[in-house]
C-alpha positions in Angstrom: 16.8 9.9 -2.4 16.4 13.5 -4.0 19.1 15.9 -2.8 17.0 19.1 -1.4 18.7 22.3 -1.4 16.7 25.2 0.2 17.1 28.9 0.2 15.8 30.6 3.1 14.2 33.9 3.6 14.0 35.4 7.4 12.2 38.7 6.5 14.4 39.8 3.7 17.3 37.4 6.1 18.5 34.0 3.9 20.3 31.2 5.1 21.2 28.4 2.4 19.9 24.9 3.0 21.2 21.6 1.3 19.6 18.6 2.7 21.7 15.7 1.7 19.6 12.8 3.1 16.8 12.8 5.0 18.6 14.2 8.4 21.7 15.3 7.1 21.2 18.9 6.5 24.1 21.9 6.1 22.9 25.1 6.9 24.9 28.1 4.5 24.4 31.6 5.5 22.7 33.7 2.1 22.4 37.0 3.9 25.4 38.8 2.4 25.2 40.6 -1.1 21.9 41.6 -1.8 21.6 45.1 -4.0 18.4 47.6 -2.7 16.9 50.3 -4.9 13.6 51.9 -3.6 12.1 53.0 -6.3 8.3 53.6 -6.8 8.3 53.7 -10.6 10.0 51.1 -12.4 10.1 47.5 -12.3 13.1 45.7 -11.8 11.9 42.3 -12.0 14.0 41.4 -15.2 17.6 39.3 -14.7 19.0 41.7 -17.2 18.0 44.9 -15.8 21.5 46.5 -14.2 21.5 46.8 -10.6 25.1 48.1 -11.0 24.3 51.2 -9.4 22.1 49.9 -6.7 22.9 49.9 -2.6 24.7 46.6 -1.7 23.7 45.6 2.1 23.3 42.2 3.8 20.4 41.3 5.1 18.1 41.8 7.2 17.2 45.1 6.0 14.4 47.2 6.7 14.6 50.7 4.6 11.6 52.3 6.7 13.4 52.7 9.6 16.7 54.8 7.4 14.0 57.5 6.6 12.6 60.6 8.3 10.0 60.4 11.2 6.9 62.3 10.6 3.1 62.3 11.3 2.4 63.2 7.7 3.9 59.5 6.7 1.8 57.1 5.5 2.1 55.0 8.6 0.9 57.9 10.3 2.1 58.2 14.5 0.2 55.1 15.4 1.9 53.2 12.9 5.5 54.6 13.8 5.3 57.5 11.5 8.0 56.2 9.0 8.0 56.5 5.4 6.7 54.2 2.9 7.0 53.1 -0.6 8.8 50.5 -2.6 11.7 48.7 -2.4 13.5 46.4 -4.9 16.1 43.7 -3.2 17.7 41.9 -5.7 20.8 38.7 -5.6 22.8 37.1 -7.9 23.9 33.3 -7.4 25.3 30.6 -9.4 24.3 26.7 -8.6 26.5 23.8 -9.6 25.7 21.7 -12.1 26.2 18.8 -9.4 22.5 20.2 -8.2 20.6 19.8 -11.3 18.5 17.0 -10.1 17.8 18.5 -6.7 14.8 20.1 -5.6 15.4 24.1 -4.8 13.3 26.1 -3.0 12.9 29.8 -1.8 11.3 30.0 1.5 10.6 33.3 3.5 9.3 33.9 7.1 8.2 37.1 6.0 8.8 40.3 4.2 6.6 43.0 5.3 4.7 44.2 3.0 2.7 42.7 -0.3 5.7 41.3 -1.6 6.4 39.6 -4.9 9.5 37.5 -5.4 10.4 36.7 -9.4 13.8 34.0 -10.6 15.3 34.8 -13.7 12.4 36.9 -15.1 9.6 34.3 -13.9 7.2 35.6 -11.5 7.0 32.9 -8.2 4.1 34.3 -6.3 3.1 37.8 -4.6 1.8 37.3 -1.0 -0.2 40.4 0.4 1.0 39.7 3.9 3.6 40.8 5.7 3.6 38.6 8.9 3.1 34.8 7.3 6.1 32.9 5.8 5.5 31.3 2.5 7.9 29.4 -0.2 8.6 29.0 -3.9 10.0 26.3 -5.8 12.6 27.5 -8.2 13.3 24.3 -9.6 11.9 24.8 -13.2 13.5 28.5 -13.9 17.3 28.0 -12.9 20.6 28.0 -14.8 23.5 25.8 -13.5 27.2 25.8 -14.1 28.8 29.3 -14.6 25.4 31.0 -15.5 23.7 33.6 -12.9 20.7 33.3 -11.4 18.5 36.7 -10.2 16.0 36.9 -7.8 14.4 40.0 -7.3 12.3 41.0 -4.2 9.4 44.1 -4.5 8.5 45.0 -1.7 5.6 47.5 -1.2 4.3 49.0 2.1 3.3 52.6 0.4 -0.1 52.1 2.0 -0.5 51.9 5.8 -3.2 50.1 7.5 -5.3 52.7 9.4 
């Protein structure tokens, strides 16, 4: 039987998955030591782009709620009046080599909004919802051993439903 190791996404939260066997599954926290940048410019969807300077925070994180109230926001006051924009999240991992012929997946509950995940440089997927969970195989892009692996998160909610 395959081994099946899973990363999990709770809105921006992650919890690490390794499925052994069929019903023997360990469950690994992933929330700790994601980097955040919002930035509306640049991309920052590259592995070698340096996140050096970025905010380190565990997860879950929402960066709408750190800014300042106000009716001129693009969620306007029915929509909470918070500020919008995008962010970046960003986290570095290695996997052991001992998991090269596992399945590895990326799943997220959700991340609100129009988000777009990328591993090592390779786009996954963008998903325009922010209230549906959805998964990506990383299988095919990662780097084993000693080598880092990036995913990088953008995560856009400059423009407010009305």
């Amino acid at each position: 039987m395959n081994k099946l190791l899973k990363l999990i996404s709770l809105s921006v939260s992650c919890f690490l998955f390794v499925q052994l066997h069929a019903q023997n599954k360990t469950r690994v926290n992933f929330d700790k030591g994601w980097k955040f940048k919002l930035d509306s410019f640049q991309s920052y969807n590259e592995p070698g782009v340096s996140d050096a300077g970025w905010r380190k925070l565990n997860l879950p994180h929402d960066w709408s709620i750190e800014g300042t109230f106000s009716k001129d926001n693009p969620a306007t006051p029915g929509g909470g009046a918070l500020p919008g924009g995008i962010g970046w999240y960003r986290k570095s991992f290695t996997v052991s080599v001992s998991k090269k012929n596992d399945i590895i997946l990326i799943d997220f509950d959700g991340v609100y909004m129009k988000s777009e995940v990328w591993i090592n440089g390779h786009s996954l997927g963008k998903r325009p919802s922010g209230y549906i969970s959805f998964q990506y195989d990383l299988t095919p892009y990662l780097k084993y051993g000693n080598k880092k692996n990036v995913i990088a998160v953008k995560v856009d909610n400059s423009k407010q439903p009305k």
